[in-house]
N, C-alpha and C positions, 0 to 999 in steps of 0.2 A: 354385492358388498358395498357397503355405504363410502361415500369416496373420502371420508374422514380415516376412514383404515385400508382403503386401497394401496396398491403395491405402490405406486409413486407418491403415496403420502409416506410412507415407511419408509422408501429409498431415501426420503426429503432427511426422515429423522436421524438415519446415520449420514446425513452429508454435515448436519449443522453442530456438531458439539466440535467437532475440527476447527470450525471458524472460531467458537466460545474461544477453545481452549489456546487456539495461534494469538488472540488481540487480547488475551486475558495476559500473556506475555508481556506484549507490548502495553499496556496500560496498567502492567506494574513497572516496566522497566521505565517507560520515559520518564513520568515523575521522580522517581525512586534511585536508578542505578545510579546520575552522576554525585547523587548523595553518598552511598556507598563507596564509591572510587575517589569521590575527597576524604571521606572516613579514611581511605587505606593508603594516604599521602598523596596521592596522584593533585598537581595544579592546575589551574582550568587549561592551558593548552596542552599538556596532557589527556586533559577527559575527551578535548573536541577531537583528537585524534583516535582516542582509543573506541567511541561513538563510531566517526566516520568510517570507521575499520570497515562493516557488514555495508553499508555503502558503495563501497568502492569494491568489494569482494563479488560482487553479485553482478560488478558489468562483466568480467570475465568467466565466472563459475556458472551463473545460474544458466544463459545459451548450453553451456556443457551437459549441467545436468540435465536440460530438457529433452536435449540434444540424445543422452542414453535413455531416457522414457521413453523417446521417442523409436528408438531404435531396437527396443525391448517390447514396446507395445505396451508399457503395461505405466500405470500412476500410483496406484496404492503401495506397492510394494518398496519405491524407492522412497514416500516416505515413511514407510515405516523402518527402516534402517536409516535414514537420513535421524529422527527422531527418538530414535536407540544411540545415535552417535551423542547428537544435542544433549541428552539426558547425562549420559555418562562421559563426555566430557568438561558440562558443567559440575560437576560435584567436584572437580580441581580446583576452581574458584576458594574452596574451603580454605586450600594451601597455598596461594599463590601468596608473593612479594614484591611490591615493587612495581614498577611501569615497565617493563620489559617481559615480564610473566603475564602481568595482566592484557598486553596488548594482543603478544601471540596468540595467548586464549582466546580471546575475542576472536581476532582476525580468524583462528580455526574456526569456530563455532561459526562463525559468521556466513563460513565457508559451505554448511549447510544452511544454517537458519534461512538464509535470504531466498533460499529456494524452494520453501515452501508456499509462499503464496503463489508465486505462478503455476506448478504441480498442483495444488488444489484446486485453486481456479478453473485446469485445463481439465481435470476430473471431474467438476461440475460441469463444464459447459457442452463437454462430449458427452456425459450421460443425457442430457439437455438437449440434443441435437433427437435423440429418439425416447426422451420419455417424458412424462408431462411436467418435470420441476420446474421451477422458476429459478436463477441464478440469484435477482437482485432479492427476492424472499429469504434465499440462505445467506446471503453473505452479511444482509443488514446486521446479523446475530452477534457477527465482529463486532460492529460499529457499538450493537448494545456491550455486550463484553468488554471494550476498554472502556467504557464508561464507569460500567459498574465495579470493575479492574482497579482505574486510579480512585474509584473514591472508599472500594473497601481498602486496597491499601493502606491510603490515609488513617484510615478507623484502626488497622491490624496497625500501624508502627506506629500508634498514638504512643510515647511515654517507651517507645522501645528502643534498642541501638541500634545503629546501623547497621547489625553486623547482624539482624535477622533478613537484610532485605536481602542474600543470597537464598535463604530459607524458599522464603515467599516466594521465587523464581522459580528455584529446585519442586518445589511440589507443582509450579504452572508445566515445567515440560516434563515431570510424570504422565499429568494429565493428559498434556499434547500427544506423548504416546501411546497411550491406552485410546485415544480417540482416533491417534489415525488407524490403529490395530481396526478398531471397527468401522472404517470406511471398505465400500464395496470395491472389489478391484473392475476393471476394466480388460479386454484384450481390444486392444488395436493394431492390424494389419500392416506391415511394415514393407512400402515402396520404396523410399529413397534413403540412401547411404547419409550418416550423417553432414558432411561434407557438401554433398552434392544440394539436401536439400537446405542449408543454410544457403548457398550458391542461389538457390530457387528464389529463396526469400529475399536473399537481398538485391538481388537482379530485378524484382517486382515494386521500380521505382515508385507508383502509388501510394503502396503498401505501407515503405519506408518514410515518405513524406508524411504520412500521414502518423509514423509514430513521433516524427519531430513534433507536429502540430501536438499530439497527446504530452509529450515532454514541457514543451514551453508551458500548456497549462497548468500543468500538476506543477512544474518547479514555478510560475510565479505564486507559490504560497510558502516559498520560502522565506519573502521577510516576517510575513504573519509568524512560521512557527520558528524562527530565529531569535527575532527580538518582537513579536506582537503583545507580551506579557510585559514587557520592560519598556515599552512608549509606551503601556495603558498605565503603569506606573508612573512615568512620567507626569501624565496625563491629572495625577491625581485619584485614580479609580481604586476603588477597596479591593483588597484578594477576593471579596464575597464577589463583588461585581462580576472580578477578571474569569473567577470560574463560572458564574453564570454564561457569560459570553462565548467561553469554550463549549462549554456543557450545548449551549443554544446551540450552534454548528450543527455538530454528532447529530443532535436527537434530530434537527430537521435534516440530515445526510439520512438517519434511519426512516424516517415518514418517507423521501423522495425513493427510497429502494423498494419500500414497501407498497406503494402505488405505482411505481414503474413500468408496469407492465400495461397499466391501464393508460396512464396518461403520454408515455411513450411507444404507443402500439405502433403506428406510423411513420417513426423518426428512421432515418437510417444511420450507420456508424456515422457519418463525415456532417451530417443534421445535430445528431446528440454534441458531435466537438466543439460546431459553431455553436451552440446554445451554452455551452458551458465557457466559451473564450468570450463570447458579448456579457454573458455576465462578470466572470471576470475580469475584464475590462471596466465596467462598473464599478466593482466592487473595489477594487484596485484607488482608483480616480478617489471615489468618495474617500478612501482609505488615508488617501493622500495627504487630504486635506485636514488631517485632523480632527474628526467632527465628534461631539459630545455625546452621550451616552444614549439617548434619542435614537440619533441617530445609527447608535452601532448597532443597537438591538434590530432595527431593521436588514444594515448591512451582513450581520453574520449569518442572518436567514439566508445569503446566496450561497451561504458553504455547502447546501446542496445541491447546488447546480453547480457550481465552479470545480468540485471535486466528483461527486456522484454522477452526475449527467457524463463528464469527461468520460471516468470509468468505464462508466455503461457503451457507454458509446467505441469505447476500444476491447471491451468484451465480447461484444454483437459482432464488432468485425471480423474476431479471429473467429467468434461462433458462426460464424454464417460464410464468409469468402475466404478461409481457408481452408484446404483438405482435411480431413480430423488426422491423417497419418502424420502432416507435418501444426499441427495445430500445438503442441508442446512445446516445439522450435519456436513456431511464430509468439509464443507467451514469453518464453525467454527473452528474447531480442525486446519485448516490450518494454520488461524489466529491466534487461540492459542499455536500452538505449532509451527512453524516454523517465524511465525514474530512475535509473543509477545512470549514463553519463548526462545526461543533460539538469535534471531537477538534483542531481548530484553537485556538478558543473553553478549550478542558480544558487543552489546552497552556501557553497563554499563563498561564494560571492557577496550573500545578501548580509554577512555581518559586516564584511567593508563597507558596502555600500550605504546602511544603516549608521556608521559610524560619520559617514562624510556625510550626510543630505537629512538624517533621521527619520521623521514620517515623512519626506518626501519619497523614501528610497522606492514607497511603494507606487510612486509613478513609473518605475523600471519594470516594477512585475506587469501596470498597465501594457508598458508596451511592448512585452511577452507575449502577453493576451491578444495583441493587437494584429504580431505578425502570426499567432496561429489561427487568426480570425481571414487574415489574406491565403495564408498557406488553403487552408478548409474551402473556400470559394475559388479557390482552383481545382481542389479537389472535384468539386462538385460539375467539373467536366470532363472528370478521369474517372475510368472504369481499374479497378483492382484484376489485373491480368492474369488470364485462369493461369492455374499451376497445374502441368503437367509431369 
């Protein structure tokens, strides 16, 4: 059979419309929602909280739900009830009033939503563990999907109200469910009690340091996606510009996923973090400084190393030096602790700090970058201790 139709190029084609259809969410929601949520009264400290809701929901839920995949052996199945919930409890949206309906709503939804990237994730990367797919090949399909996400958007609510941009969501987590319907399910073997094996995990000091290091990265990009729009403004820079700049990122996040495999054959998890906090740190520094357009265009090209490399490098970890039985546990706790409490923690931070220093603030994400550059060369005399 030509390996253009072999079984793991097939397995590949239902692993990636999950991805389309999860960032095609989010790349109509971030432009779009808090547009919608001023339409229906809500004031900006309003929106930042009703935002934050799926944030802060996902350091205590999403370990949970992993925690029952884990315990069930199985991935597909709990999103597609997770995804059945999503669907049909957004269509209340239609009916809600007010900031007190709207926030619960959220905060529920959230209650699922936020657990679906890690459940995906871990279903790629187990299948990955014995069959020939590539991780950073399917997930890049996100990165293309919120792209194409906020700018067909933009084209769908040319001249329209606000009041289609629930529309436009409602048909994305249709979608999302009909995609995860057709993901393959998985059986994984189940050792450890859930209790016991979070115990496992977090008693695997390595481990643990090593998601701080992944946290401080990912959250020193909070002043970029906090206020990085509004000092280019500052700045003087046209909206044409600002979204070129954005757009630049993504599309080199997507090229570095898509060679990934080639150019990072050799790197191991705690190699991929240092290369992404040294650039960070870079990136950061130059950021700092306010530099002209010249020079951004060079700097937004590290967004794929600064986020992508990071990534990668904490996917490979749990792909490879964790058990696959506790491999869900170990995604969760990612989520929970290196981008919901810590890049959570960085977030909440980076508008005060934006407010007192401006484009200096982003010498603070430097020195994020800095200590998970120290943390990572400690690593790299610690062995991640088997789990038994």
């Amino acid at each position: 059979m030509s390996p253009l139709f072999s079984a793991d190029f097939i397995l590949a084609l239902r692993l990636v419309p999950f991805y389309i259809a999860l960032f095609l969410i989010v790349g109509f929601q971030l432009p779009f929602w808090p547009v919608w949520l001023s339409h229906m009264g809500l004031d900006a400290g309003e929106i930042g909280i009703v935002l934050s809701a799926p944030i802060w929901a996902k350091i205590l839920i999403t370990p949970v739900m992993t925690a029952i995949a884990d315990y069930f052996g199985r991935r597909r199945a709990p999103l597609v009830l997770m995804s059945a919930l999503c669907l049909g409890l957004f269509q209340l949206y239609f009916f809600v009033d007010g900031f007190w309906q709207i926030f619960f709503l959220a905060l529920t939804i959230g209650v699922f939503i936020t657990s679906f990237t890690a459940l995906g994730d871990n279903l790629v990367l187990t299948l990955a563990r014995t069959r020939n797919i590539d991780y950073a090949r399917i997930r890049l399909w996100g990165s293309i999907s919120f792209i194409a996400g906020a700018y067909a958007g933009g084209l769908v609510m040319t001249d329209r109200s606000p009041d289609f941009i629930p529309v436009l969501l409602a048909v994305a987590y249709l979608l999302l469910f009909l995609c995860c319907v057709m993901l393959p399910e998985i059986s994984v073997a189940r050792r450890h009690e859930g209790a016991k094996g979070f115990r496992l995990l977090l008693e695997n000091r390595p481990f643990m340091i090593f998601l701080i290091a992944c946290g401080l990265i990912q959250g020193s990009h909070s002043v970029l996606y906090s206020a990085g729009t509004l000092h280019w403004q500052q700045q003087g820079l046209s909206d044409g510009m600002i979204g070129f700049l954005w757009a630049e990122g993504v599309v080199v996040e997507v090229l570095l996923f898509a060679f990934s495999k080639r150019l990072f054959a050799s790197f191991s998890p705690v190699q991929l973090m240092l290369l992404g906090g040294v650039a960070g740190a870079i990136r950061w520094v130059i950021m700092g400084l306010t530099p002209g357009v010249p020079v951004l265009l060079g700097v937004q090209m590290l967004h794929g190393v600064t986020f992508a490399a990071a990534h990668l490098g904490a996917m490979r970890m749990i792909g490879t030096a964790i058990p696959v039985e506790l491999s869900a546990r170990a995604q969760g706790l990612y989520t929970a602790v290196s981008l919901g409490l810590i890049m959570g923690g960085e977030m909440l931070l980076s508008g005060y700090l934006y407010s007192a220093f401006g484009g200096s603030a982003y010498f603070f994400m430097a020195l994020s970058c800095l200590v998970a550059i120290l943390i990572c060369l400690r690593l790299r005399t610690l062995q991640i201790a088997s789990i038994d």
